[in-house]
C-alpha positions as CSV (number, residue, x, y, z in Angstrom):
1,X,153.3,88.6,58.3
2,X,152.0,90.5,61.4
3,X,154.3,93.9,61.8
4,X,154.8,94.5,65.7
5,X,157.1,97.4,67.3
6,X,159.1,96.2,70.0
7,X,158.7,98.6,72.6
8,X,159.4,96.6,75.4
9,X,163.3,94.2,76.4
10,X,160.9,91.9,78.3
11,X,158.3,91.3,75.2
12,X,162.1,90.2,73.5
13,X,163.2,88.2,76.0
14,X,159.8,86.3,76.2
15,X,160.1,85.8,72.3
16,X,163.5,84.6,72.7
17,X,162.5,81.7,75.1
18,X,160.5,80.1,72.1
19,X,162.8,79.3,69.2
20,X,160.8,76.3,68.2
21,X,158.0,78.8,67.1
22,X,159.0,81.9,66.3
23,X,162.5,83.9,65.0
24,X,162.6,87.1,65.9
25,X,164.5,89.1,63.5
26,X,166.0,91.8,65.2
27,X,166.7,94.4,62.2
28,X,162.9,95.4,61.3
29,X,161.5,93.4,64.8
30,X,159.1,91.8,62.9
31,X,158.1,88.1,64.2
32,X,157.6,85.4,61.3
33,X,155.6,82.7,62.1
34,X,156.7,79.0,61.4
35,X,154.9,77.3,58.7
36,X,156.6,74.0,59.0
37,X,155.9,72.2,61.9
38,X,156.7,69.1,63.3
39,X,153.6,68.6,65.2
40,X,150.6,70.4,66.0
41,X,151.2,71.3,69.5
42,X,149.7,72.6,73.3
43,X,150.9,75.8,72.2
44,X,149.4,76.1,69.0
45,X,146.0,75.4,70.4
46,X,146.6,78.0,72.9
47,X,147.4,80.3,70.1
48,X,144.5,79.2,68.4
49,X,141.7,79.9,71.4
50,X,143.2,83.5,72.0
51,X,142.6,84.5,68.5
52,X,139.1,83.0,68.8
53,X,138.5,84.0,72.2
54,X,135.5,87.0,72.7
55,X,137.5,87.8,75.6
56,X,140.2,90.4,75.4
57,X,143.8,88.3,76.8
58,X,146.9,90.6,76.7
59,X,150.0,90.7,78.2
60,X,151.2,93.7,80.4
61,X,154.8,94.8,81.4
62,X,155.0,95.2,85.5
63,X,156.4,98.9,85.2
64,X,154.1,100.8,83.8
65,X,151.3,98.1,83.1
66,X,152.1,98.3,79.4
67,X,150.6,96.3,76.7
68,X,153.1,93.6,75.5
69,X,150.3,91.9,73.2
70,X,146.6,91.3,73.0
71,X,144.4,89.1,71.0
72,X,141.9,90.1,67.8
73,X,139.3,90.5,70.9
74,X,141.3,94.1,71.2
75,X,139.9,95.5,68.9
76,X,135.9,94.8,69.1
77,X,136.7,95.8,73.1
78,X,138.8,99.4,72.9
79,X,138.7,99.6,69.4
80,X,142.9,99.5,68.9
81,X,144.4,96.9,66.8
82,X,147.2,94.5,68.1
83,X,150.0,96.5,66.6
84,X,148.2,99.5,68.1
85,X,148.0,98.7,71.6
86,X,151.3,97.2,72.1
87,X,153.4,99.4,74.4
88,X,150.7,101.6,75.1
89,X,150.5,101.8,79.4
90,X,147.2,100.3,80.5
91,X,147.7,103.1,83.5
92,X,146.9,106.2,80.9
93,X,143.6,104.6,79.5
94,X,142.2,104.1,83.1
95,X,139.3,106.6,84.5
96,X,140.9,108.6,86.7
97,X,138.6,107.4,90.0
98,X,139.5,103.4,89.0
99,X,143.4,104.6,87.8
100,X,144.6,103.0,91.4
101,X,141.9,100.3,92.8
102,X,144.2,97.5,91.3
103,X,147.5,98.7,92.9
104,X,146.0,99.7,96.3
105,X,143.6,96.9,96.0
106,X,140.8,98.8,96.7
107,X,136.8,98.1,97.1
108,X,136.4,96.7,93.4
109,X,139.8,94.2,93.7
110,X,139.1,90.7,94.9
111,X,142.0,88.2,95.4
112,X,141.7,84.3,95.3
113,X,144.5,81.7,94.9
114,X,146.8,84.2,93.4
115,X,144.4,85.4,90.8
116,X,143.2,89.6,90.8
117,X,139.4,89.6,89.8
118,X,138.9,93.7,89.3
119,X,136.0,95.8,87.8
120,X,137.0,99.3,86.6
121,X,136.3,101.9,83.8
122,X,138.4,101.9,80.7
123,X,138.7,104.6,77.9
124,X,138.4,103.1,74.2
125,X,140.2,104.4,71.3
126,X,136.9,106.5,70.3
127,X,137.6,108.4,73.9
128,X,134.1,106.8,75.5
129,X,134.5,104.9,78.5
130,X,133.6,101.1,79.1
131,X,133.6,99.1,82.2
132,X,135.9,95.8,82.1
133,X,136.0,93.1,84.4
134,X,139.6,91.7,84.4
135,X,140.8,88.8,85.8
136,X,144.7,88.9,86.1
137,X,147.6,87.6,87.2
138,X,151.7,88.0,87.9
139,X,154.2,85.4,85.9
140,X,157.4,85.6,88.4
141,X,160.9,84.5,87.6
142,X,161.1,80.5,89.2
143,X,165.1,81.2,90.5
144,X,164.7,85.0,91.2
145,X,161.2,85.6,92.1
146,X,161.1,88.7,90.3
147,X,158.0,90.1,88.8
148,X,157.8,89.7,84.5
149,X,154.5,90.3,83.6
150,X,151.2,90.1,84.2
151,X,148.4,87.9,82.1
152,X,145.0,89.8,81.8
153,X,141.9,88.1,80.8
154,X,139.0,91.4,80.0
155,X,135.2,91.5,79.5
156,X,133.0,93.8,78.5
157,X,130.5,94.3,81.6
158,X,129.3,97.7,81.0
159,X,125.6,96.6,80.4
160,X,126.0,94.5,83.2
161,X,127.2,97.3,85.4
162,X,125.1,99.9,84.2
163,X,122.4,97.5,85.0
164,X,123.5,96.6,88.9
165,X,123.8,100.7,89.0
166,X,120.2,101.0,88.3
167,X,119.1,98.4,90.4
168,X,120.6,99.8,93.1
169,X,118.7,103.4,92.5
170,X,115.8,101.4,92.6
171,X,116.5,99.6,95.7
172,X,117.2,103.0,97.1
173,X,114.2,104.7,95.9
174,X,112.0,101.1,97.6
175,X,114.2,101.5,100.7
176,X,113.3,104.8,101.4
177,X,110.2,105.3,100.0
178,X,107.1,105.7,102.1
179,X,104.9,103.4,100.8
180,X,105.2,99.8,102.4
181,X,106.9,97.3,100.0
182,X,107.0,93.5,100.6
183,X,108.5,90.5,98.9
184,X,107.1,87.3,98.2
185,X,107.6,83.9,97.4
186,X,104.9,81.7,95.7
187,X,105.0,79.9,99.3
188,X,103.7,83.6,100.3
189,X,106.9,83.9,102.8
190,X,108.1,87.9,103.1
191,X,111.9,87.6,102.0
192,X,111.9,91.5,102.3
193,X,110.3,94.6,103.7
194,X,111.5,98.0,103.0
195,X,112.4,100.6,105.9
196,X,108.5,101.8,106.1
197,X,107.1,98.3,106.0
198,X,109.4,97.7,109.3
199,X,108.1,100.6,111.4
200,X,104.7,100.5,110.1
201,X,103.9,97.4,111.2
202,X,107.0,96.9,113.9
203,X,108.6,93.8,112.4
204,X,112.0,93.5,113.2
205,X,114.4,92.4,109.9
206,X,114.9,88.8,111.6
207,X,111.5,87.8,110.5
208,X,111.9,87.8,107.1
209,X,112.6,84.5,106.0
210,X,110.4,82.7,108.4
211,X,107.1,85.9,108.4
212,X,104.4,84.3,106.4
213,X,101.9,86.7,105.0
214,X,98.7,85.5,106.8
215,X,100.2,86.7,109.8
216,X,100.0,90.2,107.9
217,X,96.2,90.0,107.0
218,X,92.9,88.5,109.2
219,X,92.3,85.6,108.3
220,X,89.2,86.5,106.3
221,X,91.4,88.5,104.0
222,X,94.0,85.8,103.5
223,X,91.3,83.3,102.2
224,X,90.2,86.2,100.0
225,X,93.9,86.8,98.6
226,X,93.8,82.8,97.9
227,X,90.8,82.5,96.4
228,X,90.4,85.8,94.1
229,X,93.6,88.2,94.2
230,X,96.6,85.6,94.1
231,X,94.9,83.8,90.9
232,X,94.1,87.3,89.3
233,X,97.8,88.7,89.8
234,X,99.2,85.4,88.2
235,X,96.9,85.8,85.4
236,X,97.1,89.5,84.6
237,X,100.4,90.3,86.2
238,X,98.8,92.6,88.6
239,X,96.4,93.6,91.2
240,X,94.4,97.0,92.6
241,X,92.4,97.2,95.7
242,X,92.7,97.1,99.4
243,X,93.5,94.9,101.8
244,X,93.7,95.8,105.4
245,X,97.1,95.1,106.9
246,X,96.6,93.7,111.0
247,X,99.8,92.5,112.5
248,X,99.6,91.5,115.9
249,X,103.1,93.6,116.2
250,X,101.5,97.1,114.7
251,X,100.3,99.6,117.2
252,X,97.9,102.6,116.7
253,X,98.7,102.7,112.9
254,X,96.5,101.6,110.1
255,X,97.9,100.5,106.8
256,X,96.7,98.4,103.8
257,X,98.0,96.4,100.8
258,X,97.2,98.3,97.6
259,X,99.1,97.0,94.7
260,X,100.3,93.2,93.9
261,X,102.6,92.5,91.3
262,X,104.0,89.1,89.7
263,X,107.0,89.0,88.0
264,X,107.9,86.6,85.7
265,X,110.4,85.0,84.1
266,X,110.9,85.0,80.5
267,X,109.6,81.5,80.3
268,X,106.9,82.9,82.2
269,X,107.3,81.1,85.2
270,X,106.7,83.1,88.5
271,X,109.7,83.9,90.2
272,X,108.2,86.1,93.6
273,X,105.3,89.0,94.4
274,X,105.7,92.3,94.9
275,X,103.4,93.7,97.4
276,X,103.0,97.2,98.2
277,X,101.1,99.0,100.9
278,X,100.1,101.9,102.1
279,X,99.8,104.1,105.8
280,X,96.8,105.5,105.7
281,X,96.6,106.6,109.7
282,X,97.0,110.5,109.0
283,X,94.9,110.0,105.6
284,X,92.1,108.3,108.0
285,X,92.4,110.9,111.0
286,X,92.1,113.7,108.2
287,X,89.0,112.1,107.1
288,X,87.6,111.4,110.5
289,X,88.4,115.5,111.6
290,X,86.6,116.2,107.7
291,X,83.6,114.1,109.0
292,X,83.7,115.6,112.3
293,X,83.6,119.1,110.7
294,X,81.2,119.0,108.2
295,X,78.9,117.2,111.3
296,X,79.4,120.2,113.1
297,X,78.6,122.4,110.3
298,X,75.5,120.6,109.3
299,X,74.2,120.4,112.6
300,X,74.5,124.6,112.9
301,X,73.4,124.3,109.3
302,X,69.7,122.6,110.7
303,X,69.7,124.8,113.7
304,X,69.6,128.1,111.5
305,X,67.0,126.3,109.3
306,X,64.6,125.6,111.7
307,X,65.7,129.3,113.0
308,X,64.3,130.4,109.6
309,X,61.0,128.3,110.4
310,X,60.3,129.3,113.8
311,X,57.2,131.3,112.7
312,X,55.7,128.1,110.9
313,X,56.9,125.7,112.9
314,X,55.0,127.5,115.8
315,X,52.0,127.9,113.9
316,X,51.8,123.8,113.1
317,X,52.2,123.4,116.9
318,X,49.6,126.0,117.4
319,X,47.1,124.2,115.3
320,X,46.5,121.1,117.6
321,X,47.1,123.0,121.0
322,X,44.4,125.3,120.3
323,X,41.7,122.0,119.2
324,X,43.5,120.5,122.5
325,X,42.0,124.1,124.3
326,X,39.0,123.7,122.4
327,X,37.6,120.8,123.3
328,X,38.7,120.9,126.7
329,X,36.5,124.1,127.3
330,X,33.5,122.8,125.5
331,X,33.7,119.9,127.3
332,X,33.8,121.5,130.6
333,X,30.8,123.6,129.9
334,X,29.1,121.0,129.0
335,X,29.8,118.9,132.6
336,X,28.6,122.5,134.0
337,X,25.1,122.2,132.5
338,X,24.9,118.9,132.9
339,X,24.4,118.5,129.6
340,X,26.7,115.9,128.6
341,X,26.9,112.3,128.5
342,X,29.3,109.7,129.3
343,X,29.9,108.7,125.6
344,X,30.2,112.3,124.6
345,X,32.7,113.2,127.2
346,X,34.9,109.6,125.9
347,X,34.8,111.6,122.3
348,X,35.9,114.7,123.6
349,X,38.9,112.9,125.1
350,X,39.6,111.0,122.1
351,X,40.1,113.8,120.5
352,X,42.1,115.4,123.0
353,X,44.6,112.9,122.6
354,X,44.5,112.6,119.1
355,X,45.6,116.4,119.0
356,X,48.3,115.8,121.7
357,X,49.3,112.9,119.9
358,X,49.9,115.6,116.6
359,X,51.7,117.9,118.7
360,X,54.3,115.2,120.3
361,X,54.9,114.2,117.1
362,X,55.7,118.0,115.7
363,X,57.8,118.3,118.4
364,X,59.8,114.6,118.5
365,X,60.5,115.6,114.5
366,X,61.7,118.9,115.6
367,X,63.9,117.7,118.2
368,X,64.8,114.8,116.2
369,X,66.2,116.7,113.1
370,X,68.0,119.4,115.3
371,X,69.5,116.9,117.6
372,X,73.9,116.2,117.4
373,X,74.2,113.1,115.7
374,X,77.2,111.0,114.4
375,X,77.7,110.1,111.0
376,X,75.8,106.9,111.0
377,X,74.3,105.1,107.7
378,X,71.5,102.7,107.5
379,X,68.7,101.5,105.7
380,X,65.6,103.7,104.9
381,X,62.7,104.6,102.7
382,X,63.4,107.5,100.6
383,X,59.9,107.9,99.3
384,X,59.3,108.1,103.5
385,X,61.9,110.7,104.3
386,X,60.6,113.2,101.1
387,X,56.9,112.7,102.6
388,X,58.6,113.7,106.1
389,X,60.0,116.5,105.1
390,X,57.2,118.2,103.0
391,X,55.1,117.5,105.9
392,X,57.5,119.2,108.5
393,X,57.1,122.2,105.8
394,X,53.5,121.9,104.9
395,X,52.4,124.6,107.2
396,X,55.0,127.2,105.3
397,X,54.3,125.9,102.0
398,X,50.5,126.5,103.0
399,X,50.9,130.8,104.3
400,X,52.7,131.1,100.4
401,X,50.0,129.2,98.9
402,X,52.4,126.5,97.7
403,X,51.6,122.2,97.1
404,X,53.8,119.6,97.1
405,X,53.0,117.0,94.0
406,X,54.1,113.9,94.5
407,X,55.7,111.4,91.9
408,X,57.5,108.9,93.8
409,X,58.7,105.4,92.7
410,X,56.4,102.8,92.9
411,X,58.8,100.2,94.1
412,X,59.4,102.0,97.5
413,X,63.2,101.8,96.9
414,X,65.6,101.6,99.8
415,X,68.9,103.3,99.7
416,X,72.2,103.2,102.1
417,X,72.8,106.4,103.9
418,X,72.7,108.7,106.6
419,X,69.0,109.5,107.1
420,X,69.3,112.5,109.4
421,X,72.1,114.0,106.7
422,X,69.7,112.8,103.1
423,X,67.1,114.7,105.3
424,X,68.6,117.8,106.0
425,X,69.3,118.0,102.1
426,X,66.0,117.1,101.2
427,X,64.9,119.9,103.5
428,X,67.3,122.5,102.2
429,X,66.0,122.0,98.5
430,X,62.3,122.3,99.3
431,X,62.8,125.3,101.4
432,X,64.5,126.8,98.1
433,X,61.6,126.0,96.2
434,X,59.4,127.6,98.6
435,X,61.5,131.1,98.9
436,X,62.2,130.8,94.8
437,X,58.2,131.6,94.7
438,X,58.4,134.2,97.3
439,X,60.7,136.4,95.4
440,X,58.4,136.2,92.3
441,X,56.9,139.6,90.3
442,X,53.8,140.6,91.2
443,X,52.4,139.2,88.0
444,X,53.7,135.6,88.5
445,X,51.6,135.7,91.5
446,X,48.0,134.3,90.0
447,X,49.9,131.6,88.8
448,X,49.5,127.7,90.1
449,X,52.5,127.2,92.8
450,X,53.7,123.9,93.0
451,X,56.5,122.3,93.9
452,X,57.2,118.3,92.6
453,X,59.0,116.0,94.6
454,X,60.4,113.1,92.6
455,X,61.9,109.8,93.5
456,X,63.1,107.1,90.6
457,X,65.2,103.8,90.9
458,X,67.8,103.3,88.3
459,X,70.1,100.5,87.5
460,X,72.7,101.2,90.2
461,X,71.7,104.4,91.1
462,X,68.8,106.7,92.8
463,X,67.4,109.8,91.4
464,X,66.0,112.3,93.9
465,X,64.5,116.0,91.9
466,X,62.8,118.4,93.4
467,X,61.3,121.3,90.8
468,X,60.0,124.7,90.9
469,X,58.0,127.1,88.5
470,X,59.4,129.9,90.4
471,X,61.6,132.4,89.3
472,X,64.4,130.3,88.2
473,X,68.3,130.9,88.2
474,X,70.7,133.3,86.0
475,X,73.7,131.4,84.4
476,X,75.9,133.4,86.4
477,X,74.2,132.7,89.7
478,X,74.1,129.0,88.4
479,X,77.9,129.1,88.4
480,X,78.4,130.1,91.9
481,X,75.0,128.4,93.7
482,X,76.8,125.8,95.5
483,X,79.9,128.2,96.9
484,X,80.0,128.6,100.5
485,X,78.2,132.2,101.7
486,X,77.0,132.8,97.9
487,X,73.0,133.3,98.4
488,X,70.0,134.8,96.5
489,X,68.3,135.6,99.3
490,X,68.1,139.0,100.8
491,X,68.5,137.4,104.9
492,X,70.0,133.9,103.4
493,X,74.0,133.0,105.1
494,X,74.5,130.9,102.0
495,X,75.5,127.7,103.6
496,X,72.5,125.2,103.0
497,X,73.4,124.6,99.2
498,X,76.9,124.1,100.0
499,X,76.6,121.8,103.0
500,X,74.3,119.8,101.1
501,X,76.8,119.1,98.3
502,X,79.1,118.0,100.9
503,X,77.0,115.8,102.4
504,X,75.5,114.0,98.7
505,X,79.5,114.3,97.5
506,X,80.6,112.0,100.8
507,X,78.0,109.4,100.1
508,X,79.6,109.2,97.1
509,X,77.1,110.8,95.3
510,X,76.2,114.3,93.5
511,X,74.1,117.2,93.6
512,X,73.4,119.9,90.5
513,X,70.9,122.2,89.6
514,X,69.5,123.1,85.8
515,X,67.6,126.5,85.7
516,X,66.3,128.8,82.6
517,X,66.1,131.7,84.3
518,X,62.4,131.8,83.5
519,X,59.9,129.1,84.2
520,X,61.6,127.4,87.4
521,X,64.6,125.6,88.8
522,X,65.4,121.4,89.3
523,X,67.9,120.3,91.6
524,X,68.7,116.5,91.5
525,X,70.3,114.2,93.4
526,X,72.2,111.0,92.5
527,X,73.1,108.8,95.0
528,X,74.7,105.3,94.4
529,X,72.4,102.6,94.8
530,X,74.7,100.7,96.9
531,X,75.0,103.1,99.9
């Protein structure tokens, strides 16, 4: 026997109106079920799907909304029992924000043929809230109209809700993020670009279900996608690189796909892409006013070098104008006495030339390595630009007594660069080597000065070293070599070490130097093989 209070005349009078089923017994208001029936009826299996019924079905009283009954579901739901629920007004359990969306219908109240769907929070008996969905509605009196009760039909969606909640954080964290996010079906049609996507590329939202994405990419790129990204996304779920994005509709901007993500579903079948891009104009005019400076800087950086070799440098062109002088005045003394012949006046001329010829050439490398140039990479020799160079120096190497020694890879290996820039480097290291002897003790000085020059292919990479058995480096010095202004040098600005680590570090490379402090300094240069 089921003990339930009362609490409401309309919950009697509802009783009342089935005396087939139930007698009410009005001294304790306990309701006895029949255990006799006649037949098993409609009602009874009505009876028999509430009980049963995951759902929470109660009854409510139109006053104050209270519960006239409610199913076992009650208490797996709120956590009350039937008996405890009954009477207790639905209004006093709601949250306070939901407490009037279903009686001034607001945002979260539909209303179809006469049925209430609503979504709302709900306190349990534990004092936690839940959401409930609850679909509802009003039993009216057939002659008077008048309003009786209302049926209720409640769900737990809190998981549900919780979930559309964080979905929609998410969408708001896509919509106005600044990274360009696309949707796509397996047909490759966008069904959605984010706010950034729109005005990066200046596609208007009307697009989306008909914008395909080869009109996104060249077509070069979209065969790519086809052929190696799509099938690598499908197999490991995602996808890193770059794509350049090239709308006809995007103007003075420059963006590219970065990311591309599949999602599945738990069968595993694909259900759409996730693309994501990126603006990378201000990135790429950053790097472009970066390039431009450290041109700039490496250009002053080769004017204060050959600044620093003037007296050399004038002393190499010296050489071949004063054999040009030479043989020019022997030659003319010689047609004054009359004592020379045809064949020895050709010689004299040969030679001539042959000097001019050295002389233009001093002077085209000068002029070649201090000319404004723009970043530009190509294909050279590196055992070519370190003979070059040591050449362009041999004439200061020579006043300090100094050789270059030569151990250069056999294999005459080409590398990927700028030449004029791998030059200037080449240049700034030697000249080191040279001052590192010129600093030496007085004792140091009977020694062998040489300075090696090394070149060596490896797998994927190219070694460049150039070593000393000068004075060598402290630790501390070590440290700080390759910070702008820092110098050992009593005249030196301390730029040419750090320029040239700029210069190996954007060729993707890198440039370090190893040094006892006692027998001599190495500085070597890796470079990829691929530039």
């Amino acid at each position: 026997m089921c003990q339930i209070p009362l609490k409401s005349k309309l919950y009697l009078h509802r009783l009342k109106r089935s005396p087939k089923y139930w007698t009410t017994l009005s001294n304790t208001h306990t309701i006895t079920p029949m255990t006799e029936r006649d037949e098993y009826t409609p009602l009874d299996r009505y009876r028999q799907l509430s009980d049963k019924s995951p759902d929470l079905i109660s009854r409510h009283a139109p006053e104050d909304f209270s519960f006239i009954d409610a199913n076992p579901a009650v208490e797996k739901i709120l956590g009350y029992t039937a008996e405890e629920i009954v009477g207790k007004p639905a209004y006093d359990l709601f949250h306070p924000d939901d407490r009037d969306s279903w009686t001034n219908r607001g945002s979260s109240v539909t209303y179809k043929e006469g049925v209430y769907t609503s979504i709302y929070r709900f306190c349990r008996k534990d004092g936690h809230y839940i959401w409930l969905e609850t679909t509802s509605r009003t039993i009216r009196d057939p002659q008077t109209g008048n309003l009786e009760e209302i049926l209720c039909v409640s769900r737990d969606v809190s998981e549900r809700v919780l979930a559309e909640e964080a979905m929609t954080r998410l969408a708001r964290v896509v919509e106005a993020s600044s990274d360009l996010v696309m949707f796509s079906g397996e047909d490759h049609l966008i069904s959605y670009l984010n706010e950034a996507a729109q005005k990066t590329m200046n596609i208007d939202k009307s697009r989306f279900p008909t914008l395909h994405l080869d009109e996104l990419v060249s077509r070069k790129n979209y065969q790519r996608m086809l052929d190696q990204v799509f099938p690598e996304v499908i197999e490991k779920g995602n996808w890193r690189g770059e794509i350049m994005l090239t709308p006809d509709s995007m103007e003075e901007r420059i963006a590219v796909i970065q990311q591309i993500i599949a999602h599945k579903s738990e069968e595993g079948d694909l259900q759409y892409f996730s693309i994501i891009g990126r603006d990378i104009t201000d990135y790429k005019k950053a790097e472009e006013e970066a390039m431009q400076h450290q041109l700039e800087m490496a250009h002053i950086s080769r004017l204060l070098s050959v600044g620093e070799m003037a007296s050399g440098l004038a002393h190499e062109i010296n050489q071949p104008l004063a054999a040009i002088l030479n043989y020019s005045r022997g030659s003319l003394r010689k047609l004054e006495d009359g004592t020379i012949s045809i064949e020895r006046i050709k010689q004299a001329l040969e030679l001539i030339a042959k000097q001019a010829v050295r002389a233009a050439d001093i002077i085209k490398r000068l002029r070649s390595f201090v000319k404004k140039t723009e970043y530009q990479r190509m294909d050279f020799r590196i055992n070519e630009v370190c003979l070059e160079i040591a050449q362009f120096l041999e004439q200061e190497a020579r006043n300090d007594d100094i050789q270059f020694q030569f151990r250069l890879d056999s294999s005459d290996p080409l590398i990927h660069a700028d030449k004029v820039q791998i030059e200037q480097v080449v240049l700034n290291l030697l000249r080191n080597a040279i001052e590192s002897y010129r600093i030496e003790t007085a004792t140091d000085q009977k020694k062998t000065k040489v300075i090696s020059v090394q070149t060596q292919r490896k797998p994927g990479q190219m070694l460049i070293q150039v070593q000393d058995r000068g004075s060598g480096i402290s630790k501390q010095q070590l440290e700080n070599l390759f910070e702008p202004f820092f110098t050992t040098k009593e005249n030196g600005l301390g730029m040419g070490l750090s320029i040239s680590r700029t210069i190996i570090e954007a060729h993707g490379g890198r440039l370090w130097a190893e040094s006892d402090d006692n027998r001599g300094t190495t500085f070597t240069i890796r470079l990829p093989q691929g530039n």
